[in-house]
C-alpha positions in Angstrom: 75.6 -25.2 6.7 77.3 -22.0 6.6 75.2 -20.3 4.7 72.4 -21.5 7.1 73.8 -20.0 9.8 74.3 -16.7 8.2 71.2 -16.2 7.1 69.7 -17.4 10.7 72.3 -14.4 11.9 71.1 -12.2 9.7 67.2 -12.6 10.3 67.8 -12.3 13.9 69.9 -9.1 13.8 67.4 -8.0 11.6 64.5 -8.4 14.5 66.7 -7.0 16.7 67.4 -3.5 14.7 63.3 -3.7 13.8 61.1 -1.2 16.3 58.1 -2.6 18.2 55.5 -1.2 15.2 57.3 -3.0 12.4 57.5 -5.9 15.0 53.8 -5.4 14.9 53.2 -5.5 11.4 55.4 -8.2 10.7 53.7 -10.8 12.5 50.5 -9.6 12.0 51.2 -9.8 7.9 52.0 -13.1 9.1 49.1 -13.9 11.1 46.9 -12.8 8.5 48.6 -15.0 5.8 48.6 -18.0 8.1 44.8 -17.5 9.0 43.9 -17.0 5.5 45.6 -20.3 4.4 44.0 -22.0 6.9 40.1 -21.0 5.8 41.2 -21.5 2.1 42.0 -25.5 3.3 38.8 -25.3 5.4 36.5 -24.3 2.5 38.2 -26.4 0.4 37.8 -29.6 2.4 34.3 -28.8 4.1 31.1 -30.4 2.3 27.5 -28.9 2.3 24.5 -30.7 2.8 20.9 -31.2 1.4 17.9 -32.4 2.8 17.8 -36.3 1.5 13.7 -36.7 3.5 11.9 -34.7 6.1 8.8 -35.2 8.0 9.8 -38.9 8.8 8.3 -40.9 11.2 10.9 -42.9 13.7 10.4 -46.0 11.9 10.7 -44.7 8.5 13.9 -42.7 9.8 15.7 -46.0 11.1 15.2 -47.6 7.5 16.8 -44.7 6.1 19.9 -44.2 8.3 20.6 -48.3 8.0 20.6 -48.0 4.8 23.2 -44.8 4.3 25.1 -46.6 7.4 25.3 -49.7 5.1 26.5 -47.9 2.0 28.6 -45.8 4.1 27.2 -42.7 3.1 27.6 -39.4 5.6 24.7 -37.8 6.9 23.2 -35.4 9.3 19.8 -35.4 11.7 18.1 -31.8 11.9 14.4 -31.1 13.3 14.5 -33.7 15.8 15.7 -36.8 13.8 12.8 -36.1 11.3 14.9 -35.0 8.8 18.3 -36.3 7.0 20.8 -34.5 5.1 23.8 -35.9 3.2 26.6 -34.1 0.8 24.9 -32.3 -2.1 26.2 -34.3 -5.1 24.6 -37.1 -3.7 21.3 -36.7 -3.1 19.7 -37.1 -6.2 21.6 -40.6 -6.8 21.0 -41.6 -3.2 17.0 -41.2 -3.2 17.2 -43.1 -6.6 18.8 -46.0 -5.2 16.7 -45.9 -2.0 13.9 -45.6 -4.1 14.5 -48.8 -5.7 15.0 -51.0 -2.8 11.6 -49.5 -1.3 13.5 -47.3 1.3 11.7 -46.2 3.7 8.7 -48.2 4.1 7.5 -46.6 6.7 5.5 -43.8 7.6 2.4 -43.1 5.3 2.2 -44.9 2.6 0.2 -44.4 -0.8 -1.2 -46.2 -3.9 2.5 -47.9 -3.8 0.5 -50.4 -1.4 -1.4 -52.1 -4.2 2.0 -52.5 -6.6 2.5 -55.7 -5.4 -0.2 -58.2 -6.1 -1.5 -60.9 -3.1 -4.2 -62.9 -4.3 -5.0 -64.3 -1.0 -6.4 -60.9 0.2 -10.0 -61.1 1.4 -12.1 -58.0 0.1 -12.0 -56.5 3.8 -8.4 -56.3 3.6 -8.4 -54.8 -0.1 -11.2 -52.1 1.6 -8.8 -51.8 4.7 -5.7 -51.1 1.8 -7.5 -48.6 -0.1 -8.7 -46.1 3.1 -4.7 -46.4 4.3 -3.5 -45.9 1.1 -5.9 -42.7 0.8 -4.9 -41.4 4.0 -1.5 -41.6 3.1 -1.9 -39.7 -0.4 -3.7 -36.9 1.2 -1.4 -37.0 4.3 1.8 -36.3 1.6 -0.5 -33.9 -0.2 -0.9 -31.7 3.4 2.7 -31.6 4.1 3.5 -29.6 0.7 2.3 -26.7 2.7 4.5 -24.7 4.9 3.3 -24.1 7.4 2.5 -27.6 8.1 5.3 -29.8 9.6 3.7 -33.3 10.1 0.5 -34.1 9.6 -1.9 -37.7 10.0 -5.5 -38.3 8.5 -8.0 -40.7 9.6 -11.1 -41.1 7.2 -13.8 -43.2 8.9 -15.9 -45.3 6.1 -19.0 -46.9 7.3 -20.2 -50.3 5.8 -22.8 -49.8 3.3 -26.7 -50.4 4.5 -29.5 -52.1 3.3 -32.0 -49.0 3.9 -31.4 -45.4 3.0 -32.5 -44.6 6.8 -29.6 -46.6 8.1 -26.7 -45.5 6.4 -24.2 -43.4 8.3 -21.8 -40.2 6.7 -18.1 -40.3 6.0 -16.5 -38.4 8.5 -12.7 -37.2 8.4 -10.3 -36.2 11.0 -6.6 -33.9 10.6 -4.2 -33.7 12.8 -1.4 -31.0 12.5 1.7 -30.0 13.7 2.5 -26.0 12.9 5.8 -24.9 12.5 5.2 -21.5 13.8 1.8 -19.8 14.5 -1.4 -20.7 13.4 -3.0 -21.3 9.6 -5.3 -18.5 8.5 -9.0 -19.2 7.9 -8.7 -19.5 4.1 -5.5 -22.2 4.4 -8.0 -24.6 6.7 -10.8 -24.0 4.7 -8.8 -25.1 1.7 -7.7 -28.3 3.5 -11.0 -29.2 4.7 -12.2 -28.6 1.2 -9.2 -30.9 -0.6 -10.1 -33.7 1.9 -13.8 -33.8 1.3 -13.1 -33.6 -2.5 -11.1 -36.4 -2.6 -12.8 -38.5 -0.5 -16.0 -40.0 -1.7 -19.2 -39.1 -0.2 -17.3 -37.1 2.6 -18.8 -33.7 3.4 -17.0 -30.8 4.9 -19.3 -30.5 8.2 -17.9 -33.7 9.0 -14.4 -32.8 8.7 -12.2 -32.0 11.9 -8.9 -30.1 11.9 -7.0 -29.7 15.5 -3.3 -29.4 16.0 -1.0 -31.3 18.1 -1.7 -29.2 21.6 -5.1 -30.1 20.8 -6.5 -26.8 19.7 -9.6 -27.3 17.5 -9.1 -25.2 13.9 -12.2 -25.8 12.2 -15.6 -26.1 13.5 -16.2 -30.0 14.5 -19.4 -30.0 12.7 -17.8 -27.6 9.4 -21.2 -25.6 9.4 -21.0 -21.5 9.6 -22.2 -21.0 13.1 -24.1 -17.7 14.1 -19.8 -16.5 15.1 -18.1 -17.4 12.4 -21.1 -15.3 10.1 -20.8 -12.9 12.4 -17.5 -12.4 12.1 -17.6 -12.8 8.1 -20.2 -10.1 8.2 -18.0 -7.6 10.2 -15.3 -8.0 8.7 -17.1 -6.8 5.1 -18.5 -4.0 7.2 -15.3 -2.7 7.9 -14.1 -3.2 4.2 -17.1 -1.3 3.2 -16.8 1.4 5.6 -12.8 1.9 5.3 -13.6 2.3 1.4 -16.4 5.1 1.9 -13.9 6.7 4.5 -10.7 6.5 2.3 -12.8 7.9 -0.6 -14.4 11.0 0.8 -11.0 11.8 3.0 -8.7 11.9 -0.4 -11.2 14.1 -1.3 -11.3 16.3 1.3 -6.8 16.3 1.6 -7.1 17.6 -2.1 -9.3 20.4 -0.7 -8.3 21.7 2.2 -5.1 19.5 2.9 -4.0 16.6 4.8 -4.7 16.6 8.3 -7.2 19.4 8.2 -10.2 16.9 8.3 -11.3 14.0 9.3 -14.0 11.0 8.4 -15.6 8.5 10.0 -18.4 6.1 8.4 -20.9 3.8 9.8 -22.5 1.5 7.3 -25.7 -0.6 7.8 -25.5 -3.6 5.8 -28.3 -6.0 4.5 -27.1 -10.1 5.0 -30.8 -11.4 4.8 -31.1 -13.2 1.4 -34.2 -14.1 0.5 -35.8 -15.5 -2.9 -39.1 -15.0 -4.7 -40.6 -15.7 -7.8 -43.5 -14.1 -9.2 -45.9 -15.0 -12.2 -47.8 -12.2 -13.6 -50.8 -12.9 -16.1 -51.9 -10.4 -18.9 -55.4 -10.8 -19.7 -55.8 -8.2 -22.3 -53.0 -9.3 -23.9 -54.9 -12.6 -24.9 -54.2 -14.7 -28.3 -55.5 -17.9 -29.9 -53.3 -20.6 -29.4 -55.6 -23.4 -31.0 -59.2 -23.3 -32.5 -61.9 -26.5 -33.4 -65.2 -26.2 -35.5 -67.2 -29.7 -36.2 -70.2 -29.8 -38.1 -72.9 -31.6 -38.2 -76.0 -32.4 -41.3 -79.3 -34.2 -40.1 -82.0 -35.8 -43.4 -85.7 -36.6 -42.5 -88.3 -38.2 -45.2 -91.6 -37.0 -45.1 -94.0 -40.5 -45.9 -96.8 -38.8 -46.1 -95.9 -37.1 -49.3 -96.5 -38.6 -52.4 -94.8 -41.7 -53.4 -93.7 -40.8 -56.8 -91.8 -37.9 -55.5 -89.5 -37.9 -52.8 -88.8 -34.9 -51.1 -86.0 -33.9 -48.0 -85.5 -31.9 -45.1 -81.7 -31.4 -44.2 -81.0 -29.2 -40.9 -76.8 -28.3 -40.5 -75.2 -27.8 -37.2 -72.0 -25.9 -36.4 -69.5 -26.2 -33.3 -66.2 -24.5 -32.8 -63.8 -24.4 -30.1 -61.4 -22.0 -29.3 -58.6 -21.7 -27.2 -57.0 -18.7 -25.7 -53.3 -18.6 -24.7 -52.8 -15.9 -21.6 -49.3 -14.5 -21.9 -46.9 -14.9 -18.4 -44.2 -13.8 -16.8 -42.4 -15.8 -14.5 -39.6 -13.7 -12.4 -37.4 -15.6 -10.1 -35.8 -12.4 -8.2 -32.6 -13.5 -5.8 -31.6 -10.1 -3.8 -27.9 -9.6 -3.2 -26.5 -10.2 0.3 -24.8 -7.4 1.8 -26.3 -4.4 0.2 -25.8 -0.9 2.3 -29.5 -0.1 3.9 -28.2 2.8 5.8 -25.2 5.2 6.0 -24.2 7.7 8.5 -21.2 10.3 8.2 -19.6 12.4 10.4 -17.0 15.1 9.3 -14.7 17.6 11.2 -13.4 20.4 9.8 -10.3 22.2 11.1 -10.1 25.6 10.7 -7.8 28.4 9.2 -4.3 29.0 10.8 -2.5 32.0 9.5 0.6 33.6 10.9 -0.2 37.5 11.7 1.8 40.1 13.2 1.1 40.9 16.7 2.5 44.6 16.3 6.4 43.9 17.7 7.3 42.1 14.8 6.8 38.5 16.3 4.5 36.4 14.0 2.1 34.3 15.8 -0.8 31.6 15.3 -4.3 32.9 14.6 -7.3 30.3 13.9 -10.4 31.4 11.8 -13.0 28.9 11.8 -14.5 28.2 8.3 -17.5 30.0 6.7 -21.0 27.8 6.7 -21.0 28.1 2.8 -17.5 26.7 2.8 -18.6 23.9 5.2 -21.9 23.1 3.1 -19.7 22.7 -0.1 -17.3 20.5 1.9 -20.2 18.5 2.8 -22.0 18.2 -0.7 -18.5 17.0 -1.6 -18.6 14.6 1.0 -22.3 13.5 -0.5 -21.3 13.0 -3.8 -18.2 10.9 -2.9 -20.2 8.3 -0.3 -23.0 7.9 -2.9 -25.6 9.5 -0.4 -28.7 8.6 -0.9 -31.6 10.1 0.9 -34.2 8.2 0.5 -32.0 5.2 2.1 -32.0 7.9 5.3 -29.0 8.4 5.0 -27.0 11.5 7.2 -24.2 13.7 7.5 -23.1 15.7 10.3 -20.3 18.2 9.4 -18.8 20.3 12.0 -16.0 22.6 12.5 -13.5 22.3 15.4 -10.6 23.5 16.2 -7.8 20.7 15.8 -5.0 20.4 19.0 -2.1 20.1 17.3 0.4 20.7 20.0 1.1 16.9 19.9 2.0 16.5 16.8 4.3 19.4 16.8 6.5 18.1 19.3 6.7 15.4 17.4 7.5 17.1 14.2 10.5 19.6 16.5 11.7 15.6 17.3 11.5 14.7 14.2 13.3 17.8 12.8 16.0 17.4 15.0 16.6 13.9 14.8 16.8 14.2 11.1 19.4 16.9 11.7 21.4 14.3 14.0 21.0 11.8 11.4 22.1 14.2 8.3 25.6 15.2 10.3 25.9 11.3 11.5 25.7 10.6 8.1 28.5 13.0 6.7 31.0 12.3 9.5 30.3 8.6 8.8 30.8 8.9 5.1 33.6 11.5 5.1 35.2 10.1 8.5 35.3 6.6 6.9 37.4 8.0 3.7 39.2 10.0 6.1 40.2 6.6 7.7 41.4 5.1 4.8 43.4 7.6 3.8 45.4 7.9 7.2 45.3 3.7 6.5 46.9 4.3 3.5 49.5 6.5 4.5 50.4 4.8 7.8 50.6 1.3 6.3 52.9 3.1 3.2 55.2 4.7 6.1 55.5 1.4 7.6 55.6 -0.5 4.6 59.0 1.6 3.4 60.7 1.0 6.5 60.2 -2.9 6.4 61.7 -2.3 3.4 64.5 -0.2 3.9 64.9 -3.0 6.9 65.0 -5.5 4.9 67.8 -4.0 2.2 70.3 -3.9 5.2 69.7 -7.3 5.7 71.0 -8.8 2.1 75.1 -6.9 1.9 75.3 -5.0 -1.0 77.2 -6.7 -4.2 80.6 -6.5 -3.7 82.3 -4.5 -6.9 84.5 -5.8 -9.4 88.2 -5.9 -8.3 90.0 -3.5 -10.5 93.8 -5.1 -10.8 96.4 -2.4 -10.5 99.6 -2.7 -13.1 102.7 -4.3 -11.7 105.8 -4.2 -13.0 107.0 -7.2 -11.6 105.4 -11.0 -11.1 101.6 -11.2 -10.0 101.3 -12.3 -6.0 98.0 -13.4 -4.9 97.0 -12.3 -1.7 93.8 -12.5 0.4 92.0 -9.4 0.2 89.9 -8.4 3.5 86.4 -7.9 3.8 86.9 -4.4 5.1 88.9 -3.7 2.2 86.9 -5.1 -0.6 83.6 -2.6 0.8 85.9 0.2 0.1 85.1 2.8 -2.6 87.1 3.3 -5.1 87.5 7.0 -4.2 89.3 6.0 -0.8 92.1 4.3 -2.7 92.7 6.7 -5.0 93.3 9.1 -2.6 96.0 7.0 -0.6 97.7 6.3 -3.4 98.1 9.8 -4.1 99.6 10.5 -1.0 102.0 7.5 -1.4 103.0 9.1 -4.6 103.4 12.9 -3.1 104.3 12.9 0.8 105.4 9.3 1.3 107.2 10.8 4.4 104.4 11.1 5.9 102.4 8.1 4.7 105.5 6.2 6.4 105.1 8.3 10.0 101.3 7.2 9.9 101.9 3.6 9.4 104.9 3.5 11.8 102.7 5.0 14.3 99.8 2.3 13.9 102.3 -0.2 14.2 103.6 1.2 17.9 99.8 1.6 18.7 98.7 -2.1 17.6 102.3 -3.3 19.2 101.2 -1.7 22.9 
């Protein structure tokens, strides 16, 4: 109990000899150690979590959180109760076990629908399983994209017909809900595509695509209307033209330098496609391909002539018949869509900007426009890098005119002196910060030795051995002061000294502290 309350004594004259800085320090050392306790148990103790399903429906979300409310599992709801999370370690186990017990039923379902076997099921309702269970494969397959959030597909199959005539198309609608923007015209065309493949006798014209505002995203009928091949056909206008435009500017920026030119191109593209197929006949070119001959003997007997001799008349005939082969050539001749009928360039030139001394020793600015056999080599440059082609009419207009820079030399004077600023933020930033720690360093070290050299006066020192003097006669104990015991060695020596020399006046000192204590 004692020592309790001397060390309480101690620690509070201790903060009362301590100045406001070290004050400072102390508790926020302190502070810092308390706080960093506290997020070590935090981290320790908190638990992360992993997306168990998403993209539920309500009714398959119910089945799930009974079941994690029955097992007592945590969880959390995120996007709207359309998704559940639980700790990490357990998902895996967790969707196995729900797995098992067929949790969730709900929402869209797949070919799981025909594992269980009911043999009471008419054909209608086998036809009616089969379209659900094919809307729900292709409605899982859709939401593997990421874009797409939720998604529901309704195929329409109509009931076979006795005649050709009567018999009605498989049609297909997709809904869709985006999570942010819109799906680009190769994404839709891919889903329209994956639906009518897996869906027998389904066409993509009779596939519709809108999103949950409603918006349609594919053409209801799937055919390329007059805009949509419009728009296909610009776009590979453009392509065509930037490539033309990219190819004879490099050219022109290895010449004469960047930003002394510049190139604009307008291509005239060909989308007709047409087929034809010729056959050509060579009739000099003839060959037998097959030849007949027959021929034919006739005998007559002349009665008239005498009996004992017989004598005949035998007339031959000869046929052939011969047939000629006429060699042909079939060509079947497809032309390619989007060949370049036309092209038209047009090129400017800047011209020569050369400092020259106006006569006071001030350099200024002065422009020389370009030589016309400079600007017709430019141009055959230009030629040869387009592919021009003359007899496709092609043309070129090249002409030289003097550039206004004055914009873009502000901008450069900005620029210059922003990246000035920027150079002498960036050395007072990285020499300032070391400059910081340093002074950090130092201050906390000042600091730091008088907490210490606070702390040492806390703890008294060891007291030292007690050295016992020799006496001649019997030992007495007797209590020794503190006061006496933090004496130094030197001190006593000295007195006894005196004692030993002057103990006159060693005996006037102590009689005078006794009259003074005694008053």
């Amino acid at each position: 109990m004692d020592d309790l309350k001397r060390i309480s004594t101690s620690l509070l004259d201790f903060t009362k000899r301590m100045s406001a800085s070290q004050a400072l320090m102390l508790l926020g050392v302190g502070a810092g150690s308390i706080a960093g306790i506290v997020a070590l148990v935090i981290f320790m103790s908190s638990v992360n979590y992993s997306t168990l399903y998403r993209n539920l429906d309500d009714e398959a979300a119910g089945e799930a959180l009974a079941y994690l409310e029955a097992n007592k599992i945590p969880y959390q709801v995120s996007e709207g109760g359309r998704s559940i999370m639980i700790p990490d370690g357990d998902v895996h186990r967790v969707r196995m076990a729900m797995a098992s017990q067929g949790v969730p039923t709900g929402g869209s379902v797949g070919y799981a629908i025909f594992d269980k076997t009911n043999f009471g099921m008419t054909d209608f309702l086998q036809k009616v399983n089969f379209r659900r269970a094919l809307e729900g494969e292709l409605t899982k397959t859709i939401l593997e994209i990421r874009e797409v959030k939720a998604a529901r597909v309704h195929i329409v199959m109509p009931k076979e017909r006795l005649f050709g005539r009567d018999k009605k198309e498989t049609t297909a609608s997709i809904l869709l809900k985006l999570s942010s923007g819109s799906l680009s015209r190769s994404q839709l065309a891919g889903i329209n595509h994956l639906v009518a493949s897996s869906v027998e006798g389904l066409r993509t014209e009779n596939i519709s695509i809108i999103d949950y505002n409603g918006n349609l995203l594919s053409d209801a009928k799937g055919k390329n209307t007059m805009a949509g091949l419009s728009s296909t056909q610009l776009q590979v206008r453009k392509d065509v033209e930037s490539y033309l435009e990219e190819k004879a500017q490099s050219m022109l920026d290895g010449v004469i330098g960047a930003g002394k030119s510049v190139v604009r191109v307008s291509a005239e593209l060909d989308f007709t496609q047409s087929e034809r197929t010729n056959e050509l006949y060579d009739a000099n070119g003839a060959v037998v391909r097959s030849e007949e001959r027959s021929e034919q003997t006739n005998t007559s007997k002349d009665q008239a002539a005498e009996k004992d001799s017989e004598s005949t008349d035998d007339s031959k005939v000869e046929s052939t018949i011969t047939n000629y082969e006429i060699p042909k050539t079939i060509e079947h001749i497809v032309n390619h869509v989007g060949g370049i009928k036309r092209i038209s360039v047009a090129v400017m030139l800047d011209g020569k900007t050369e400092l020259v001394d106006d006569g006071d020793g001030n350099f200024v600015e002065s422009y020389t426009p370009r030589a016309q056999e400079e600007i017709d080599r430019l141009s055959g440059i230009v030629k040869s890098s387009i592919g021009f082609d003359s007899d496709r009419n092609d043309q070129i207009e090249v002409y030289n005119i003097p550039f206004d820079n004055s914009a873009f030399k502000d901008i450069q004077n900005e620029l210059d002196k922003s990246t000035d600023i920027y150079m002498y933020v960036d050395l007072v930033k990285r020499f300032g910060g070391w400059l910081l720690i340093a002074f950090a360093i130092m201050y906390f070290r000042k600091k730091a030795s008088k907490l210490f050299v606070a702390l040492k006066k806390i703890v008294p020192p060891p007291a030292p051995k007690r050295v016992e003097p020799e006496h001649v006669g019997p030992i007495v104990d007797e209590p020794v002061s503190f006061e006496m015991e933090r004496r130094t060695p030197k001190l006593i020596d000295q007195m006894q000294e005196t004692a030993k020399e002057k103990p006159e006046e060693l005996a006037k000192v102590i009689k005078t502290m006794m009259v003074g204590n005694s008053e």
